[in-house]
C-alpha positions in Angstrom: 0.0 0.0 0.0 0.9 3.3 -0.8 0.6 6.5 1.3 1.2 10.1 0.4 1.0 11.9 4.4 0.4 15.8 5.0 1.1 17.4 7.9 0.3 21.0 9.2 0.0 21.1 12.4 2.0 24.1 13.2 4.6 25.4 11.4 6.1 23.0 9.8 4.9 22.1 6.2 5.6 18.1 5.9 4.7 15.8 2.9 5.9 11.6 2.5 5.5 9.5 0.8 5.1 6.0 2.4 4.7 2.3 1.2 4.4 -0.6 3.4 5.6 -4.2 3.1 3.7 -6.7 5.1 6.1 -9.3 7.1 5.3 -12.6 8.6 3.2 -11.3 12.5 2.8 -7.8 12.6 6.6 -6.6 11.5 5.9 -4.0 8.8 8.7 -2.7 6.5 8.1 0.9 5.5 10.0 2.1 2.7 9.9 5.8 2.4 9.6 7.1 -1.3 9.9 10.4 -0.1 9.8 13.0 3.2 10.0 17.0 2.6 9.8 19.6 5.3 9.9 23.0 5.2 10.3 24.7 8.4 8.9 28.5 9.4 10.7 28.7 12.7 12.9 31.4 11.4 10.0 33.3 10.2 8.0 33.3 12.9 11.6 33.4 15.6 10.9 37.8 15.3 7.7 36.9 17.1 8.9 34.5 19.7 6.0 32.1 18.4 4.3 30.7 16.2 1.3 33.4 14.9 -1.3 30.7 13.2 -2.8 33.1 10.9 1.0 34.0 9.8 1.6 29.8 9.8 -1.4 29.1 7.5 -0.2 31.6 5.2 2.8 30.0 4.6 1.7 26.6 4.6 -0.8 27.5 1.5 2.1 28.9 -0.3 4.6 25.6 0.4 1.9 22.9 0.8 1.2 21.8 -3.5 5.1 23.2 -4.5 6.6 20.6 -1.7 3.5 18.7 -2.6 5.1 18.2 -6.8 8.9 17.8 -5.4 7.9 14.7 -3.3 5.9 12.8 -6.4 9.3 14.0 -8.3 11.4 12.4 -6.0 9.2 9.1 -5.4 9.2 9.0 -9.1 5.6 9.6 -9.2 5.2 12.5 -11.4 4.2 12.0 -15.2 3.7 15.2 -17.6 0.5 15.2 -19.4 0.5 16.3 -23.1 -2.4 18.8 -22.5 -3.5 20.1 -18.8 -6.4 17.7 -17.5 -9.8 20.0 -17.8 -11.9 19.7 -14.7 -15.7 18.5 -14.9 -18.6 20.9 -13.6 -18.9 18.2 -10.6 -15.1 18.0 -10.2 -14.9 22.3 -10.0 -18.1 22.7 -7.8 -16.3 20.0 -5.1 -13.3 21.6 -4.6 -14.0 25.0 -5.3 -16.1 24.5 -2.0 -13.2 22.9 -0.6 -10.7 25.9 -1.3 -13.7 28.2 -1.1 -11.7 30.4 2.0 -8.1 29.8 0.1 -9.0 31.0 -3.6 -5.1 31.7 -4.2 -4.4 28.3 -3.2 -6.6 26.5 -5.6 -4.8 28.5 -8.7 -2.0 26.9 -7.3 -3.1 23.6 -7.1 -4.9 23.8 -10.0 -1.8 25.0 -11.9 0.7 22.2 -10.6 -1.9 19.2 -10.5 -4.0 19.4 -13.7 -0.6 19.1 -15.5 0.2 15.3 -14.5 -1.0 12.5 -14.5 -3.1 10.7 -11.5 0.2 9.3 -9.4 0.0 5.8 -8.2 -1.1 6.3 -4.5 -3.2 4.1 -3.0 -4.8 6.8 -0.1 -4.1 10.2 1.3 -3.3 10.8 5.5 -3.6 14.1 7.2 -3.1 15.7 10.4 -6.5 16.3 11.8 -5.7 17.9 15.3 -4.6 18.6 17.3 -2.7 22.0 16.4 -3.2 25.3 14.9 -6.6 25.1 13.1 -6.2 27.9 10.5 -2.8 25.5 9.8 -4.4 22.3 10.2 -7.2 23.1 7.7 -4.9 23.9 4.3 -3.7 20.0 4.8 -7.3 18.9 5.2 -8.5 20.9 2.6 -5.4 20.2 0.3 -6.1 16.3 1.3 -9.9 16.1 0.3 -9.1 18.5 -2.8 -6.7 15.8 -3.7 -8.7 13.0 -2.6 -11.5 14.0 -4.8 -8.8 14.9 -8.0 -7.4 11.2 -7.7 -10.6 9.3 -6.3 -8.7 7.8 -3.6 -9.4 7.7 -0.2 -8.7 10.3 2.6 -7.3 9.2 6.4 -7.3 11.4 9.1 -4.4 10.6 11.7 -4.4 11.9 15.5 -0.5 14.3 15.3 0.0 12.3 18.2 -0.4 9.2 17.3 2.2 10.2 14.7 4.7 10.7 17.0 4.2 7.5 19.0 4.7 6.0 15.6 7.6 7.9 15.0 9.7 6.6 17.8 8.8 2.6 16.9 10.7 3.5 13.6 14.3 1.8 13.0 16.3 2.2 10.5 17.4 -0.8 8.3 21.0 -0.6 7.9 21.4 2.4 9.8 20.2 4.6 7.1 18.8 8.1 7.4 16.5 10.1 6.3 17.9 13.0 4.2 16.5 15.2 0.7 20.0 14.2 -0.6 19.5 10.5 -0.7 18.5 9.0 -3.6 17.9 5.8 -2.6 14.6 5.3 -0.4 15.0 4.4 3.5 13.3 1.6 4.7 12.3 1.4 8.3 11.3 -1.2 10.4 8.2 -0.7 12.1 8.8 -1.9 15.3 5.5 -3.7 17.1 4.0 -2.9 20.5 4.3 -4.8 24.0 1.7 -3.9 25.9 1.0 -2.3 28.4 3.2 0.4 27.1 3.2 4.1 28.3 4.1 6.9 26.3 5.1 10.4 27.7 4.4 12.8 24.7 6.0 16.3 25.0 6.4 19.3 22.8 5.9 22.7 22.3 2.0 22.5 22.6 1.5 19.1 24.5 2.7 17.2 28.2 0.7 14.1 28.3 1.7 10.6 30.5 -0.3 8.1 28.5 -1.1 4.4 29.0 -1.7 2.2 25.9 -3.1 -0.9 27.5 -3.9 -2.7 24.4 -3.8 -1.9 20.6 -5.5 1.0 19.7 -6.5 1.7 22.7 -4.9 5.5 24.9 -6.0 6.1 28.4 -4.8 9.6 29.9 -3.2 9.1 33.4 -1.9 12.9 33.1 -1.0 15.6 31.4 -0.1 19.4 32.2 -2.4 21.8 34.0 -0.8 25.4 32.0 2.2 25.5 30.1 3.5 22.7 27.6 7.3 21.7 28.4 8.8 23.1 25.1 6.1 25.9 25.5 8.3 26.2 28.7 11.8 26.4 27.6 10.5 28.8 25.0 9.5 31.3 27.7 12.6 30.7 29.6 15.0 31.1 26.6 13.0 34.1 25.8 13.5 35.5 29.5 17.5 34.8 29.2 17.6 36.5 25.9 18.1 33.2 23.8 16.7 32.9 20.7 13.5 31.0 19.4 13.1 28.4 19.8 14.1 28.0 22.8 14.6 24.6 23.7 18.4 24.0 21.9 19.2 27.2 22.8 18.8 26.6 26.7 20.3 23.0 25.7 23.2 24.3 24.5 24.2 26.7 27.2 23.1 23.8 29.8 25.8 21.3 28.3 28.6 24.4 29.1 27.1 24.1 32.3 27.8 20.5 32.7 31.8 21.2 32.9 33.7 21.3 36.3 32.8 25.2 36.2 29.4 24.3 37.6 30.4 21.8 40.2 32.9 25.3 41.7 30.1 27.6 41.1 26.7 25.9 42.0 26.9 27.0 45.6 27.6 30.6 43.9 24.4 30.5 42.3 22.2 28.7 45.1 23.7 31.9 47.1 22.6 34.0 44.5 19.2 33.0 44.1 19.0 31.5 47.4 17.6 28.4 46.2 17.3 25.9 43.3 14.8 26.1 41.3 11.7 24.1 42.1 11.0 20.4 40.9 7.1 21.1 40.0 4.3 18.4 41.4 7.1 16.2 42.0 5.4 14.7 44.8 2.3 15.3 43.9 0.8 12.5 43.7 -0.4 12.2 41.0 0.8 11.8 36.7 0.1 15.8 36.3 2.9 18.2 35.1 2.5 22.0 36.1 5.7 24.4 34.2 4.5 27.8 34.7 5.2 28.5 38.2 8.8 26.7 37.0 8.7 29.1 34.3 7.6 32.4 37.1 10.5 31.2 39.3 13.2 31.5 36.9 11.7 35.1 36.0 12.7 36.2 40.0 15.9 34.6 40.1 17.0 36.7 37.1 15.8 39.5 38.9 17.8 39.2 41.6 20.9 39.6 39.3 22.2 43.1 38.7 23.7 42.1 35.9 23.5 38.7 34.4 26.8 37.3 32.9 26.7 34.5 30.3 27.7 32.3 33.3 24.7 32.6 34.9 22.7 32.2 32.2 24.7 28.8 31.4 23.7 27.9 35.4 20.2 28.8 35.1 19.8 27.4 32.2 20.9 24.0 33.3 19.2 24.3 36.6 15.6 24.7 34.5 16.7 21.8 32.9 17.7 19.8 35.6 14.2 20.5 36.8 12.3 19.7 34.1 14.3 16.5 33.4 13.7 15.4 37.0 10.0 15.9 36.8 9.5 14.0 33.6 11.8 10.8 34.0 10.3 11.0 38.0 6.6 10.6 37.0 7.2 8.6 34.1 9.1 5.8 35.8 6.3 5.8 38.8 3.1 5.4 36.1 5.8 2.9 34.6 6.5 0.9 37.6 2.4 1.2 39.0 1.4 0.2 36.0 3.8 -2.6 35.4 4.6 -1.5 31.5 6.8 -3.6 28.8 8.1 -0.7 26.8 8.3 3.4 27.6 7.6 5.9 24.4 8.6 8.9 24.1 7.7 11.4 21.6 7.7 14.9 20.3 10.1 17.9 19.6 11.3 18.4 23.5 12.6 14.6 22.4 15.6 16.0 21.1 16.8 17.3 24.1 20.2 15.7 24.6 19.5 15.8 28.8 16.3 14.2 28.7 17.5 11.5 26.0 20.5 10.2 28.2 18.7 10.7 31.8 15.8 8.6 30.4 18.1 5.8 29.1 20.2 5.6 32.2 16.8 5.6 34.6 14.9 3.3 33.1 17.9 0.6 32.6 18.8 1.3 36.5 15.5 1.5 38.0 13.1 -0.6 35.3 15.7 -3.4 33.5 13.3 -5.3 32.0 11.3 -2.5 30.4 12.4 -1.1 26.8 13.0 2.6 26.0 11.8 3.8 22.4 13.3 7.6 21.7 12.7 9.1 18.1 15.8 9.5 15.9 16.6 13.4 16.1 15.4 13.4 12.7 11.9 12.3 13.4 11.6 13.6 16.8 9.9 17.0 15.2 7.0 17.3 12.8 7.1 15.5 9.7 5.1 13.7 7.2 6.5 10.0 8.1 4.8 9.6 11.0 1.7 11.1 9.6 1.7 8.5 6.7 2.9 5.8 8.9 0.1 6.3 11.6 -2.2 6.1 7.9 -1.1 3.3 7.4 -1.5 1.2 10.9 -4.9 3.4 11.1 -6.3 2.7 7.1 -10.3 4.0 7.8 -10.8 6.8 5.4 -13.2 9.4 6.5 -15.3 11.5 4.4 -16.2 14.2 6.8 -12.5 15.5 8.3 -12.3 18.6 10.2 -9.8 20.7 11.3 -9.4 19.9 15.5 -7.0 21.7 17.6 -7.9 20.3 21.0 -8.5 16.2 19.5 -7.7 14.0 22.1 -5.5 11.0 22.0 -7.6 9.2 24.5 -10.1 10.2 27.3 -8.6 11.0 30.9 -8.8 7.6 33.2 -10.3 9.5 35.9 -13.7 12.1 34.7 -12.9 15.2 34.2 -15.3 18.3 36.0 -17.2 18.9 33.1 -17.9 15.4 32.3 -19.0 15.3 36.6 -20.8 18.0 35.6 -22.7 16.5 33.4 -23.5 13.2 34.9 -25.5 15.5 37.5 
């Protein structure tokens, strides 16, 4: 089967292309045909975040062009003679479709009605959660194209996708670059369940069991800001740029010398204390960053002038925090739980601290439990895991709409409203 995957969620434009080899059980071989990205973090960077309005914009104006170089390089695109001419039924569907993106639909009519139908089998999409005014040009750009090639359209939960995407492993130690001519092929690695999976990014902290195929309960997930949302704010407050999560990396790891270990008690004199370890004892598998986020704010304050030292120190101290709260709960729904394998996914994945902390925790204190952590390269947003979740998920949908608040799964325990309503 093969999969042509769009993903908008944010700012990130991603398009694959995906075909899948079935193996004896449930190994699946996934040979990737092709995976594009464009990224808009520099645009957006004079902001300090992502605007959505500014995101959708962009994403109309990269979605068909990255769209025609991914058939190009799956060997997918055919020239026809004369440009295809649409039927009355064919122009009334997606004129409707692209009735709020009028600019886009020149553009796709321009660059589609000039090949020939490619040989894909169905079309998955990103339908939440995310930036709606982003997640609805890959929706719309999905049905448009659904309806152009009479295939079918999938809509696929963003993260879902990133589950997927750390289960990947590369054959032969390949990797995933626009240079390669040759197509990667992954192995898809299968589930032992129960697994959990601790999902963080720039818009999501979620502890989540998977106690059976398919099937997501929430045990917890944060109560303001989103950990990268987090070292955003606090790279923004030490005059880093966005976004902000390598930047605090980076001046964490200087931290990590000798220099620290001399100068720690400087700092803890400084700001009289460490930073706090948020809900760490709480109790319970929910995250809380933005009194982290208010704390680091005074101990700035309480410089008179901040050297790049200190920002290296406080820097790694927010780190160390937010490291410490993550691998803490994680391990403890782990351990309660009495899971096979911890997943991990989602941008803050990258993180170089919470990579090797996680890896040396869970070998010391959970031996018999496996540890899945995205490759760098799929650890962001990208069409792969949007066309591999497709393809595991394979239920077209007719009626797909843009979601920014879909849930992966219902929380285990009701929330207000739904007590709410039971009264």
């Amino acid at each position: 089967m093969r999969i042509l995957a769009i993903e908008t969620s944010c700012d990130e434009t991603g398009i694959a292309i995906v075909e899948a080899r079935l193996a004896s059980g449930t190994t699946k071989s996934i040979k990737v045909l092709a995976n594009k990205l464009i990224s808009q973090a520099e645009l957006h960077a004079q902001f300090g975040g992502v605007f959505p309005a500014i995101a959708r914009r962009e994403h109309a104006k990269d979605i068909v062009p990255l769209l025609t170089h991914a058939l190009k390089e799956a060997r997918l695109v055919k020239k026809l003679k004369h440009a295809r001419v649409l039927t009355k039924k064919e122009h009334a569907v997606l004129s409707k479709i692209f009735h709020k993106e009028p600019e886009l639909f020149e553009i796709f009519k321009g660059e589609l009605l000039a090949v020939k139908i490619p040989a894909i089998d169905a079309i998955a999409v990103t339908s939440g959660p995310g930036l709606e005014p982003a997640l609805w040009v890959g929706i719309n750009t999905a049905k448009a194209l659904g309806t152009l090639w009479d295939v079918p359209v999938i809509p696929v939960n963003h993260m879902e996708g990133h589950i997927i995407a750390a289960l990947l492993i590369h054959q032969n130690d390949l990797r995933v670059t626009t240079n390669n001519k040759q197509p990667n092929t992954y192995n898809l690695t299968p589930v032992h369940y129960p697994a959990l999976a601790l999902l963080i990014s720039g818009g999501h902290t979620e502890l989540v069991l998977m106690p059976s195929k398919g099937k997501y309960k929430m045990l917890g997930q944060t109560r303001d800001d989103a950990v990268g949302e987090a070292f955003d704010k606090v790279a923004r407050m030490l005059g880093l740029a966005y976004p902000g999560g390598p930047e605090i990396s980076k001046l964490a790891e200087k931290a990590e010398s000798a220099v620290y270990v001399q100068d720690a008690n400087l700092l803890i004199r400084k700001l009289f204390t460490p930073l706090p370890r948020p809900m760490l004892k709480s109790g319970d598998f929910d995250f809380s960053f933005s009194g982290l986020k208010t704390s680091v704010l005074y101990s700035i304050k309480k410089f008179e002038t901040l050297t790049d030292k200190d920002r290296e120190l406080i820097a790694k101290d927010f780190e160390d925090s937010v490291t410490e709260v993550l691998v803490a709960k994680t391990l403890t729904a782990g351990k309660k739980y009495n899971v096979k394998e911890i997943i991990l996914g989602g941008g803050v994945t990258a993180n170089k601290k919470i990579r090797k902390v996680f890896a040396e925790k869970v070998t010391q204190e959970m031996p018999g439990t496996k540890l899945f952590i995205p490759d760098i390269l799929l650890s962001g947003d990208n069409g792969l895991m949007v066309g591999v979740a497709g393809l595991l998920r394979s239920k077209p949908k007719k009626n797909i709409v843009a979601n920014g608040t879909l849930k992966l799964a219902k929380s285990v325990s009701p929330t207000l409203a739904e007590l709410r309503k039971r009264k």
